[in-house]
N, CA, C and O atoms as a Maestro MAE file, in Angstrom:
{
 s_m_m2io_version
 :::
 2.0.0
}

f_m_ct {
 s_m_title
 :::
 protein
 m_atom[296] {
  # First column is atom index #
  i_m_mmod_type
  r_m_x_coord
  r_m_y_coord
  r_m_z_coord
  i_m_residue_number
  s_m_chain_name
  s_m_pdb_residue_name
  s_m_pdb_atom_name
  i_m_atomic_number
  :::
  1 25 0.842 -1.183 0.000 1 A "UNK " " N  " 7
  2 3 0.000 0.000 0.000 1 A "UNK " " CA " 6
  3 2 0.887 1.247 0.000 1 A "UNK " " C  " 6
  4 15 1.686 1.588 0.873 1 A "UNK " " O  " 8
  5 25 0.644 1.747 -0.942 2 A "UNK " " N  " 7
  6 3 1.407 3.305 -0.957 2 A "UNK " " CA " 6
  7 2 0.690 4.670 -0.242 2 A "UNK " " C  " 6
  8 15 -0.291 5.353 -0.536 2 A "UNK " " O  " 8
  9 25 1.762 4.712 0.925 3 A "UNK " " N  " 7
  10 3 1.024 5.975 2.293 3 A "UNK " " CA " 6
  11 2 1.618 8.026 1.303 3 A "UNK " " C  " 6
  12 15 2.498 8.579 0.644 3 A "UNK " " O  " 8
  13 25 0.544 8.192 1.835 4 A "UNK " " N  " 7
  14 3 0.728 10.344 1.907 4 A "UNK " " CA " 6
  15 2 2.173 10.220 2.145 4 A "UNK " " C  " 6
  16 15 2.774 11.133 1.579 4 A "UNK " " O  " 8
  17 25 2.871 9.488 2.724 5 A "UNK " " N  " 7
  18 3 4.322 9.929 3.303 5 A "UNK " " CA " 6
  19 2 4.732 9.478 2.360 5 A "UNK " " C  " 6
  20 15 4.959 10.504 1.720 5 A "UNK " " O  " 8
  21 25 5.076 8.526 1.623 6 A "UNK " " N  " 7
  22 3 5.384 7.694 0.521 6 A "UNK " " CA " 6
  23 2 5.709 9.003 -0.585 6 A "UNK " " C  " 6
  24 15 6.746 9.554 -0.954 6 A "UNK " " O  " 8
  25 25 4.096 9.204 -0.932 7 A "UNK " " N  " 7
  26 3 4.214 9.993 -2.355 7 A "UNK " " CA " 6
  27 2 5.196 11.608 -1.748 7 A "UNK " " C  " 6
  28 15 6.228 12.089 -2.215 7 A "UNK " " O  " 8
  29 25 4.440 12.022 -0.708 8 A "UNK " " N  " 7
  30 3 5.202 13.243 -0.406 8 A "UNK " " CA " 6
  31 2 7.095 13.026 -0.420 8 A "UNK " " C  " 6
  32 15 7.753 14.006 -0.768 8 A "UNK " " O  " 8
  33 25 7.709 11.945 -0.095 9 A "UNK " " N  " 7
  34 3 8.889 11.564 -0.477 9 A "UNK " " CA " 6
  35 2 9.547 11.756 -2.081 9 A "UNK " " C  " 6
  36 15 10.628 12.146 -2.524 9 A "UNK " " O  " 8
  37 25 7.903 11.114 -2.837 10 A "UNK " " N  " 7
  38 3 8.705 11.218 -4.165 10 A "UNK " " CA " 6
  39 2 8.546 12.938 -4.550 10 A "UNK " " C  " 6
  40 15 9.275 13.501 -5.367 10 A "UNK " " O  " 8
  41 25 7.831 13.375 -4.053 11 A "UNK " " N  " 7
  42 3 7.244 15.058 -4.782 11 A "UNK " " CA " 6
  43 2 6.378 15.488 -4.804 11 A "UNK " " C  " 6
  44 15 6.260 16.609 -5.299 11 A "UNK " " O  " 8
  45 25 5.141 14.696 -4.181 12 A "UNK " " N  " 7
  46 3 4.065 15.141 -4.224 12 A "UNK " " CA " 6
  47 2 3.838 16.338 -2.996 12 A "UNK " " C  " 6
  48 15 4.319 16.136 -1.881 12 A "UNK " " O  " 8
  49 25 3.198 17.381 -3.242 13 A "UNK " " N  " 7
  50 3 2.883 18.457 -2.278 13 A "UNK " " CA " 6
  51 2 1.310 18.924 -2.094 13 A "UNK " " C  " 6
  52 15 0.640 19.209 -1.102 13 A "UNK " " O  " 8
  53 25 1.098 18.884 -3.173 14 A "UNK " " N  " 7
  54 3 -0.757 19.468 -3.084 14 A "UNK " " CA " 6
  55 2 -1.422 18.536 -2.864 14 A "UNK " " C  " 6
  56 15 -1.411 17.506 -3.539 14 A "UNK " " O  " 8
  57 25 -2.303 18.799 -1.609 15 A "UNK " " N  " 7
  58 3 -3.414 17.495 -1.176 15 A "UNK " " CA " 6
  59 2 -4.624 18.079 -1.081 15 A "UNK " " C  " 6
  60 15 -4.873 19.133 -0.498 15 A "UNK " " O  " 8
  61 25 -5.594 17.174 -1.834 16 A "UNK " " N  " 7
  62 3 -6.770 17.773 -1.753 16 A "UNK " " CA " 6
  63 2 -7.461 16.795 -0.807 16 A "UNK " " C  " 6
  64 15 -6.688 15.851 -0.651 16 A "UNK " " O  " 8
  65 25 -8.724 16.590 -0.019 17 A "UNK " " N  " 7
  66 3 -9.688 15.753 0.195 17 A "UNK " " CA " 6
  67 2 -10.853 15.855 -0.207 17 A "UNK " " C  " 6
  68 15 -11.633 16.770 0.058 17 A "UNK " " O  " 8
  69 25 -11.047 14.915 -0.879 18 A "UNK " " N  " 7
  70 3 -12.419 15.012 -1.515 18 A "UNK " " CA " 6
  71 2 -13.269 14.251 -1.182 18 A "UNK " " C  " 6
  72 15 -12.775 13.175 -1.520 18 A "UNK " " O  " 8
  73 25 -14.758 13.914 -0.506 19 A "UNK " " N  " 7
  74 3 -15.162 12.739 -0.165 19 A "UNK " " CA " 6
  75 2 -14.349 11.615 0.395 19 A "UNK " " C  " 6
  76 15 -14.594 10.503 -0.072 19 A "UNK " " O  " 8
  77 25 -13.596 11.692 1.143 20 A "UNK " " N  " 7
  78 3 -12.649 10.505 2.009 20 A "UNK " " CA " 6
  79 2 -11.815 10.711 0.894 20 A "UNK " " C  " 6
  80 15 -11.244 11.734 1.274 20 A "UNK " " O  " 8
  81 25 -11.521 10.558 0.208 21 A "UNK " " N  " 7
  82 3 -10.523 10.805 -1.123 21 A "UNK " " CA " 6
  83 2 -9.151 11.554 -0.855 21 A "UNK " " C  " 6
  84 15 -9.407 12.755 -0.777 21 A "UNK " " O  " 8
  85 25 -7.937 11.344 -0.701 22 A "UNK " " N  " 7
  86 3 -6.910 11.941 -1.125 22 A "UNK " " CA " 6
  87 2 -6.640 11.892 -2.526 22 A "UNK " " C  " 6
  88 15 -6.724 10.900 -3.250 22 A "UNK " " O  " 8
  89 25 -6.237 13.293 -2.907 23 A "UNK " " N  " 7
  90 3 -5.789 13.726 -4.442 23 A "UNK " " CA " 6
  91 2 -4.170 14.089 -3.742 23 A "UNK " " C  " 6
  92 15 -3.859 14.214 -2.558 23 A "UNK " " O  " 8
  93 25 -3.441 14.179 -4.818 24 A "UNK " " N  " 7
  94 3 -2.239 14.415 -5.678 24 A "UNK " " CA " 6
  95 2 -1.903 14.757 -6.213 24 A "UNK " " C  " 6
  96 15 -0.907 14.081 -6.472 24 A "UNK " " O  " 8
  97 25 -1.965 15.973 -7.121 25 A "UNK " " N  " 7
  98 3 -1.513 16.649 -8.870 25 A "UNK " " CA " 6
  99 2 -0.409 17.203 -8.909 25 A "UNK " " C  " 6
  100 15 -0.345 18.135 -9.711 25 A "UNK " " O  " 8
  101 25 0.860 16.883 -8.106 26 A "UNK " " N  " 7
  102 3 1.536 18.258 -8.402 26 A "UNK " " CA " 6
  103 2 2.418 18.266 -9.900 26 A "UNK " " C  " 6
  104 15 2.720 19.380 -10.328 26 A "UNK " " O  " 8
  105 25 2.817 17.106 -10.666 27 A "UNK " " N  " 7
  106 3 3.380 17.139 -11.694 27 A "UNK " " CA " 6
  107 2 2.453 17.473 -12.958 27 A "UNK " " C  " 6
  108 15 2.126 16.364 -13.380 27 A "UNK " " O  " 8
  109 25 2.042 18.162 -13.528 28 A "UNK " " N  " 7
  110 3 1.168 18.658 -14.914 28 A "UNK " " CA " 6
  111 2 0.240 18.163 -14.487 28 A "UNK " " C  " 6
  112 15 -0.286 18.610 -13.468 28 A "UNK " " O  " 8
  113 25 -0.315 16.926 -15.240 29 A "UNK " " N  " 7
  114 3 -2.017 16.567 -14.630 29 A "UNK " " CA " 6
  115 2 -1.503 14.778 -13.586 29 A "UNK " " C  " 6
  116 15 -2.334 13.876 -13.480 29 A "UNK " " O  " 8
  117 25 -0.601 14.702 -13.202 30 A "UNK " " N  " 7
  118 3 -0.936 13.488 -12.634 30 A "UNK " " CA " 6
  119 2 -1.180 13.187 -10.899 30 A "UNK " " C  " 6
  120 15 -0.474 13.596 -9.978 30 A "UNK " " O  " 8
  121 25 -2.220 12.475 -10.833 31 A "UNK " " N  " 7
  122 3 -3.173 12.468 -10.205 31 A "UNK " " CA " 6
  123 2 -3.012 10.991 -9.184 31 A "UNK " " C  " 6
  124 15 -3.195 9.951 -9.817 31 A "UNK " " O  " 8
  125 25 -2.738 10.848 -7.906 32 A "UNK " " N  " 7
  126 3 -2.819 10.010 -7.450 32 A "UNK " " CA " 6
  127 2 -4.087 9.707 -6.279 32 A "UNK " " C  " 6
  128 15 -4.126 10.666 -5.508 32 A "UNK " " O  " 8
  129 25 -4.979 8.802 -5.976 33 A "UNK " " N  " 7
  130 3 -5.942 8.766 -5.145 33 A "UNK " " CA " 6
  131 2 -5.432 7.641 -3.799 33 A "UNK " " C  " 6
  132 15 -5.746 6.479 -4.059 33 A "UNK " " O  " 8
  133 25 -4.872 7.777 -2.742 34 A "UNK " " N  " 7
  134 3 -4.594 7.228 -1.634 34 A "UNK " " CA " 6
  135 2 -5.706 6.193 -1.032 34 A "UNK " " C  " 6
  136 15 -5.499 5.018 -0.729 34 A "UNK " " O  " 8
  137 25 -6.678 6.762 -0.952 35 A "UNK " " N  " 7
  138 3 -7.644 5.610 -1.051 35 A "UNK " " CA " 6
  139 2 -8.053 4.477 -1.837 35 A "UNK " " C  " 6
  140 15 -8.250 3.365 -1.347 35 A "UNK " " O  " 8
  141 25 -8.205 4.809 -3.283 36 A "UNK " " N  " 7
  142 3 -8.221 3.642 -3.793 36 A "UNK " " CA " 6
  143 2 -6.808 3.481 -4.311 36 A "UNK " " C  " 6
  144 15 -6.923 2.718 -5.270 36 A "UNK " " O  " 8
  145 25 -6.049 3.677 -4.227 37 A "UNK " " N  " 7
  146 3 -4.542 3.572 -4.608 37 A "UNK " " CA " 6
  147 2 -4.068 3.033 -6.306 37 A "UNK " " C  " 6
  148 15 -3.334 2.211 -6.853 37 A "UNK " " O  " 8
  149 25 -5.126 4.210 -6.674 38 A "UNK " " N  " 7
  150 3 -5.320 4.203 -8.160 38 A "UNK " " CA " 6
  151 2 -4.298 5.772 -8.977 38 A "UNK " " C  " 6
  152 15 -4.388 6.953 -8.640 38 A "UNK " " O  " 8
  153 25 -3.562 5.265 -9.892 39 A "UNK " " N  " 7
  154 3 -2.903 6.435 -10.757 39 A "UNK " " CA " 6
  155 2 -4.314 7.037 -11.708 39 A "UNK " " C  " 6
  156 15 -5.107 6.191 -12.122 39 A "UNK " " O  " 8
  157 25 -4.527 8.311 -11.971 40 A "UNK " " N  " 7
  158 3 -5.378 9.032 -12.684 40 A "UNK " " CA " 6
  159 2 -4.538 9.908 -13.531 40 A "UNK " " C  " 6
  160 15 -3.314 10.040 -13.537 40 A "UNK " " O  " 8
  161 25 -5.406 10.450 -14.210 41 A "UNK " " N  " 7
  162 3 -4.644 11.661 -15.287 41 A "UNK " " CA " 6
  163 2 -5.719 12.325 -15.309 41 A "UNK " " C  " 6
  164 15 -6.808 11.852 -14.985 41 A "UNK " " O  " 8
  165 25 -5.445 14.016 -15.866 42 A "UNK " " N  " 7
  166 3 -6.965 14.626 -15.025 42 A "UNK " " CA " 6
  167 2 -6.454 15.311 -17.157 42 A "UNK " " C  " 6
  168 15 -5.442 15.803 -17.656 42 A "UNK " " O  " 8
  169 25 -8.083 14.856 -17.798 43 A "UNK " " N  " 7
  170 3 -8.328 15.662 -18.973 43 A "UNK " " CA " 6
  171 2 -8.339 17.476 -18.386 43 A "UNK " " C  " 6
  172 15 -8.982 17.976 -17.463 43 A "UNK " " O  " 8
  173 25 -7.644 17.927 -19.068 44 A "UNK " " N  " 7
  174 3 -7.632 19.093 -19.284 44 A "UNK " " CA " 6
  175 2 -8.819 19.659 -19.922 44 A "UNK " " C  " 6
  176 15 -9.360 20.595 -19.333 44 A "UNK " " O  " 8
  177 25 -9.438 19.150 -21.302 45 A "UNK " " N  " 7
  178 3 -10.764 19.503 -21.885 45 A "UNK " " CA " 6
  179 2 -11.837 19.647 -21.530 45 A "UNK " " C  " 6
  180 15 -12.598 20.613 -21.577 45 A "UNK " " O  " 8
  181 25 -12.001 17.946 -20.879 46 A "UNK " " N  " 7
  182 3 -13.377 17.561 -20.519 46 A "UNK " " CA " 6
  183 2 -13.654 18.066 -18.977 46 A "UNK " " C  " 6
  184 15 -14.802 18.236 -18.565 46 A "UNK " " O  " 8
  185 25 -12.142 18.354 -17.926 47 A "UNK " " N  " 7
  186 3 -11.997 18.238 -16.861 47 A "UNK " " CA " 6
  187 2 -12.444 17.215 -15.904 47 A "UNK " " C  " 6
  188 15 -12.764 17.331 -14.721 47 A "UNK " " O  " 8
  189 25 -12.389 16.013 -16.804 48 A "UNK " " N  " 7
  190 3 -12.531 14.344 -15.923 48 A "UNK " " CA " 6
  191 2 -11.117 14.036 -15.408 48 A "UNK " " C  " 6
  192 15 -10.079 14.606 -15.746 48 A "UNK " " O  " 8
  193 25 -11.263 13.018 -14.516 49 A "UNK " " N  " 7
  194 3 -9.805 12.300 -14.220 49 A "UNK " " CA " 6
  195 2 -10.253 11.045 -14.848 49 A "UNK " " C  " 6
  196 15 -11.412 10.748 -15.139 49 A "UNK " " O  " 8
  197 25 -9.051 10.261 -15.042 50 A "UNK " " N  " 7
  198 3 -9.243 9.124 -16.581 50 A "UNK " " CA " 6
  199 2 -8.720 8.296 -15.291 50 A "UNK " " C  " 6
  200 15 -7.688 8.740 -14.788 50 A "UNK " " O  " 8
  201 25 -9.283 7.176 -14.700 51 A "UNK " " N  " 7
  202 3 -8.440 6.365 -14.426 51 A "UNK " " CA " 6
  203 2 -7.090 5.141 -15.025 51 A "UNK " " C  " 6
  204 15 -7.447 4.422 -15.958 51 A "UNK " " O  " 8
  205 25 -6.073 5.004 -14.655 52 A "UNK " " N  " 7
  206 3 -4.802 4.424 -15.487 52 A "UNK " " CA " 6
  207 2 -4.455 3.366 -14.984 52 A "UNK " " C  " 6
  208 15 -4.208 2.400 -15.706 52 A "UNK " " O  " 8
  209 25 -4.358 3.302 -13.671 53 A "UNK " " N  " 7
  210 3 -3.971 1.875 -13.224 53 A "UNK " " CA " 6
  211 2 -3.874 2.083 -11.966 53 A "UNK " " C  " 6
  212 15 -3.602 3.220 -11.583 53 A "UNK " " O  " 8
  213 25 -4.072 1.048 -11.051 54 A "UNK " " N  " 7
  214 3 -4.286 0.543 -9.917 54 A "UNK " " CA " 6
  215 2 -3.136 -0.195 -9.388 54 A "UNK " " C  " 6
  216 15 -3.001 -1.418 -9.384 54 A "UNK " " O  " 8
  217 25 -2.176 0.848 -8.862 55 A "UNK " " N  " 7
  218 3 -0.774 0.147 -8.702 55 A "UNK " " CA " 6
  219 2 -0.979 0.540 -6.668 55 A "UNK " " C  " 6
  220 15 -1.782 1.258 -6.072 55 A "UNK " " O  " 8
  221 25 0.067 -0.258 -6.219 56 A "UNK " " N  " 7
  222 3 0.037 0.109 -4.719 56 A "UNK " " CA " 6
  223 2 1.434 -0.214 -4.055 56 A "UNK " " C  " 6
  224 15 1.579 -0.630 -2.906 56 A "UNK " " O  " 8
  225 25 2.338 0.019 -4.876 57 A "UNK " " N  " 7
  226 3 4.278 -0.758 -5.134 57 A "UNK " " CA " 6
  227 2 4.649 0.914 -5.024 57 A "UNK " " C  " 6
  228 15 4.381 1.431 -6.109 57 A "UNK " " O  " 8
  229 25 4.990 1.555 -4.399 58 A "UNK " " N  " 7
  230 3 6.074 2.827 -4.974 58 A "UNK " " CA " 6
  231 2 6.689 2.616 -5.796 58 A "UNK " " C  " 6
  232 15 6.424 3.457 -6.655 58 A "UNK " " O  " 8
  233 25 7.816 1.618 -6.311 59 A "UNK " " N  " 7
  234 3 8.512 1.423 -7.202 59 A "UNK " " CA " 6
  235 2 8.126 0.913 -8.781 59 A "UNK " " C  " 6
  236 15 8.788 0.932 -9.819 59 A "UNK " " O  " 8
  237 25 6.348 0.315 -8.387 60 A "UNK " " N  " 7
  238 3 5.981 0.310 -9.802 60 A "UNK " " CA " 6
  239 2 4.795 1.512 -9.910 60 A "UNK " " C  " 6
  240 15 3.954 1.417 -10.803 60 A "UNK " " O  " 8
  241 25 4.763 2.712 -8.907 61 A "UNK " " N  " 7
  242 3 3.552 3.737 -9.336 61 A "UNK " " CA " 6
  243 2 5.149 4.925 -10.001 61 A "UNK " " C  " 6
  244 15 5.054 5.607 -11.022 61 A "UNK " " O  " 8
  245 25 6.354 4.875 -9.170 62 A "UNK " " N  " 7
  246 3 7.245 5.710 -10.466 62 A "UNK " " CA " 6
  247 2 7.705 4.967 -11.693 62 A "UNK " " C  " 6
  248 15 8.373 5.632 -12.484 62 A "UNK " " O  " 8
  249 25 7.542 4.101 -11.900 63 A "UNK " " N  " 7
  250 3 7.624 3.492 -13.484 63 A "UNK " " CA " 6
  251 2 6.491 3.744 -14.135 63 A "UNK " " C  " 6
  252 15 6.618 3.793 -15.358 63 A "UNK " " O  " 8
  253 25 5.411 3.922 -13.703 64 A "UNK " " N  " 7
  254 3 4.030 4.116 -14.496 64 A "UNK " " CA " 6
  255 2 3.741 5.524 -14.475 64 A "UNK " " C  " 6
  256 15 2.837 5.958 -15.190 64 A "UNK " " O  " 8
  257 25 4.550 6.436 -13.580 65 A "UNK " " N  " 7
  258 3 4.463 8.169 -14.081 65 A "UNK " " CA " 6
  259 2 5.303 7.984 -14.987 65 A "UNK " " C  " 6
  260 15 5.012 8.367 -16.120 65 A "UNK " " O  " 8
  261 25 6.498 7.384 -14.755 66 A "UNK " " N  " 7
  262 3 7.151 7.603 -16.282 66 A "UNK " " CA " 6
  263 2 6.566 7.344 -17.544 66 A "UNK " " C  " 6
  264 15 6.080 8.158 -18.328 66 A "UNK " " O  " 8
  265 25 6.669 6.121 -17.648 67 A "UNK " " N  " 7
  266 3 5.315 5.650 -18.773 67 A "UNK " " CA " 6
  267 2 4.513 6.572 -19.489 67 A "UNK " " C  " 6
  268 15 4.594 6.900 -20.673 67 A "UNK " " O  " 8
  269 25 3.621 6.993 -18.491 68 A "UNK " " N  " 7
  270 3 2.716 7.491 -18.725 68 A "UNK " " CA " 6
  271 2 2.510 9.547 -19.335 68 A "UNK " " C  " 6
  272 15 1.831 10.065 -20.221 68 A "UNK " " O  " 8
  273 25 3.537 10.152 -18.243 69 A "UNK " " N  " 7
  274 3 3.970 11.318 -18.174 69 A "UNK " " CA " 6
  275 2 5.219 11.792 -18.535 69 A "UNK " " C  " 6
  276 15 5.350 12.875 -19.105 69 A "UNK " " O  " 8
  277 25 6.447 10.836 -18.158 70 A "UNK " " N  " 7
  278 3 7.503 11.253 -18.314 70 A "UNK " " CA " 6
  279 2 7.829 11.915 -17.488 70 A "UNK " " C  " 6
  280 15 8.264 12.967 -17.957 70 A "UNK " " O  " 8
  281 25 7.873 11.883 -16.260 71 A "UNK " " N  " 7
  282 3 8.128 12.673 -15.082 71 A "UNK " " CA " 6
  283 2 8.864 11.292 -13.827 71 A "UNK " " C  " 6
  284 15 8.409 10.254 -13.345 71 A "UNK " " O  " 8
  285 25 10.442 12.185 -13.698 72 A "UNK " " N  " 7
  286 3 11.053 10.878 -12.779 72 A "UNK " " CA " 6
  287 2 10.568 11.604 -11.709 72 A "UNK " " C  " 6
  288 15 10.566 12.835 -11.724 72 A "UNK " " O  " 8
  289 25 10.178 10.986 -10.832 73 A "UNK " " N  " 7
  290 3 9.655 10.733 -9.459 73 A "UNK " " CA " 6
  291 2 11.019 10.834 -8.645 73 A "UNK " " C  " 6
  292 15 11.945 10.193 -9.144 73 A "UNK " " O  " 8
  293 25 11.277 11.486 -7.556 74 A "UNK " " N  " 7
  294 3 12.735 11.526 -6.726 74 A "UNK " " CA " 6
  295 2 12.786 9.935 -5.942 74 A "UNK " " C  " 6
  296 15 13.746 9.625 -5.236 74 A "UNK " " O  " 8
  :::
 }
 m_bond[295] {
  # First column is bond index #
  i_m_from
  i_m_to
  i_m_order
  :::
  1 1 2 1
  2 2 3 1
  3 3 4 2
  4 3 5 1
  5 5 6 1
  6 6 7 1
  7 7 8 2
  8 7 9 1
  9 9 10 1
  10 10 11 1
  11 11 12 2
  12 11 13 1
  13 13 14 1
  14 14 15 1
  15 15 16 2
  16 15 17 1
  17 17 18 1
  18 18 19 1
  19 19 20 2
  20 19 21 1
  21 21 22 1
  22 22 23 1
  23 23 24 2
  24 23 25 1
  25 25 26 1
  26 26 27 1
  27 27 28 2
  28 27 29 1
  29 29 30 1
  30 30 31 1
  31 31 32 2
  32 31 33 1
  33 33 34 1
  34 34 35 1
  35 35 36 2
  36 35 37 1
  37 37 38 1
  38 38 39 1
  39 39 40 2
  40 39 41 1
  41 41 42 1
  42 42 43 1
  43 43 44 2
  44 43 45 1
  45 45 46 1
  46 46 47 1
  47 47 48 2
  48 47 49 1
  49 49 50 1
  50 50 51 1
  51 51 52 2
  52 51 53 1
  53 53 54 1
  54 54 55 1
  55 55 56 2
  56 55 57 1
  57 57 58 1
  58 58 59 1
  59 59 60 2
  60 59 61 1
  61 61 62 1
  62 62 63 1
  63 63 64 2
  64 63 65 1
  65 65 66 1
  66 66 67 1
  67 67 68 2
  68 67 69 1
  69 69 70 1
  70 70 71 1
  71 71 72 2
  72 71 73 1
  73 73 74 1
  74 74 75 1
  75 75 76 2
  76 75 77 1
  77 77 78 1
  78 78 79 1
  79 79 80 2
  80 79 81 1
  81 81 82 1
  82 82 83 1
  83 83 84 2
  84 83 85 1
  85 85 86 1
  86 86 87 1
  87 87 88 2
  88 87 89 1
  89 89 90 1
  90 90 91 1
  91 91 92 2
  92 91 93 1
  93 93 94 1
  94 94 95 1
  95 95 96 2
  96 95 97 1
  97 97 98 1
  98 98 99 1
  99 99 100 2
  100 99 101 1
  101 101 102 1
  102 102 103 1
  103 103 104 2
  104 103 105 1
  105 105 106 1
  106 106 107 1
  107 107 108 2
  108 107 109 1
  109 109 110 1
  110 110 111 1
  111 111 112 2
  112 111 113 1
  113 113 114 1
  114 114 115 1
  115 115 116 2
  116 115 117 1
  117 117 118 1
  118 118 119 1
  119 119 120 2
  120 119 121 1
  121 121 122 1
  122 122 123 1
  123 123 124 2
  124 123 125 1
  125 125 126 1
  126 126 127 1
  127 127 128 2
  128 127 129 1
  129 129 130 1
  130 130 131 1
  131 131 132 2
  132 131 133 1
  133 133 134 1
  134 134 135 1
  135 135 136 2
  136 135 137 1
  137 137 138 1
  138 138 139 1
  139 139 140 2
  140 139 141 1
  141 141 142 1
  142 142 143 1
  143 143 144 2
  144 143 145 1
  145 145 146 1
  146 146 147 1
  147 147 148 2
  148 147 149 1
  149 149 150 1
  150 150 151 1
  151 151 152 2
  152 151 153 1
  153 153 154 1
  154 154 155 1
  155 155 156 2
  156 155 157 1
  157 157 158 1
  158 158 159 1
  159 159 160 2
  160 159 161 1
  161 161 162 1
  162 162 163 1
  163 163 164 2
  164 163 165 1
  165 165 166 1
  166 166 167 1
  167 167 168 2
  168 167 169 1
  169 169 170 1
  170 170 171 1
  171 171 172 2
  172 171 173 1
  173 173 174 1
  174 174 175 1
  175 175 176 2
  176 175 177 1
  177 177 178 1
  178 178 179 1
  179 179 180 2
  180 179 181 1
  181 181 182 1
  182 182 183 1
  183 183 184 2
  184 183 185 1
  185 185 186 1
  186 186 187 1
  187 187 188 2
  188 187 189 1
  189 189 190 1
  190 190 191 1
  191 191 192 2
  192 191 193 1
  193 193 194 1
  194 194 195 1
  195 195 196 2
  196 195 197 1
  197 197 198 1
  198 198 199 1
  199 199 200 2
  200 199 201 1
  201 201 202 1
  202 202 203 1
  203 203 204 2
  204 203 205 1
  205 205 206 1
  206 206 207 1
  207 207 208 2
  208 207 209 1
  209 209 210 1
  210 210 211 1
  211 211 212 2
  212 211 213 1
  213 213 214 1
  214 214 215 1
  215 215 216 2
  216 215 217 1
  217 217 218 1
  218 218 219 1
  219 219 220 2
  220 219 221 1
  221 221 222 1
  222 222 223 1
  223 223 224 2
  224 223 225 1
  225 225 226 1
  226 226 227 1
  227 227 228 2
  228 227 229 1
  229 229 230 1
  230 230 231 1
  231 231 232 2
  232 231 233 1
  233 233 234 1
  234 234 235 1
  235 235 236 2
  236 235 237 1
  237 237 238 1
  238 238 239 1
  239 239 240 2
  240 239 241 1
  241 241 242 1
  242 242 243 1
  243 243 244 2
  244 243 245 1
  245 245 246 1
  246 246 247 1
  247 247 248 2
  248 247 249 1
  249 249 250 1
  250 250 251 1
  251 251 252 2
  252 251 253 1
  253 253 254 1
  254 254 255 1
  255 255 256 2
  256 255 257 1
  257 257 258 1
  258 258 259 1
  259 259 260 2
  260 259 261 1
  261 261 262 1
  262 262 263 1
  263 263 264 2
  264 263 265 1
  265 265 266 1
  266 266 267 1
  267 267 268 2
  268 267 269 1
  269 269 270 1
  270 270 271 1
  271 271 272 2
  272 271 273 1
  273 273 274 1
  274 274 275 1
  275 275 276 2
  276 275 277 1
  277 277 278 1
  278 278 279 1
  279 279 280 2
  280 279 281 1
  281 281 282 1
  282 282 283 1
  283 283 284 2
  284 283 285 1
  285 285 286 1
  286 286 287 1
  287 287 288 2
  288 287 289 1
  289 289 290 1
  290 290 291 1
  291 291 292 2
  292 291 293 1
  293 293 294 1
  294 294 295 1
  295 295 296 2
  :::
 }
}
C-alpha cells in the first residue's frame, strides 16, 4: 500500500480531500488517489480524471508516471 508519506517523499505536495478521497496533482495533470490507490490523469478539456492503473508498489507507481507522463519521481 502506498502511504501520503510515501508519495510526499517522491514530490508530491498538493493534497486535496475530496469525499474521504486523497488527491495528488503536483506534476502537470498526474493524479494520485490514496484511497483507492489508483494512478489518474486529469483531462484538461473535458476536466474528468481518466483512471490508469491501480498500482500500490512505490517502485511500480514511479515506473508508471514515467510511462505514462515522463516525469522521474525523486
Amino acid at each position: 500500500m502506498i502511504t501520503k508519506e510515501q508519495l510526499a517523499e517522491c514530490g508530491f505536495r498538493t493534497w486535496h480531500d475530496e469525499s474521504e478521497r486523497i488527491w495528488s496533482w503536483d506534476f502537470d495533470r498526474v493524479m494520485y488517489n490514496v484511497k483507492e490507490q489508483t494512478l489518474y490523469d486529469f483531462d484538461e478539456v473535458d476536466g474528468n480524471h481518466r483512471k490508469l492503473a491501480k498500482v500500490d508498489e512505490i517502485l511500480r507507481l514511479k515506473d508508471l508516471v514515467w510511462f505514462y507522463f515522463k516525469v522521474d519521481l525523486q
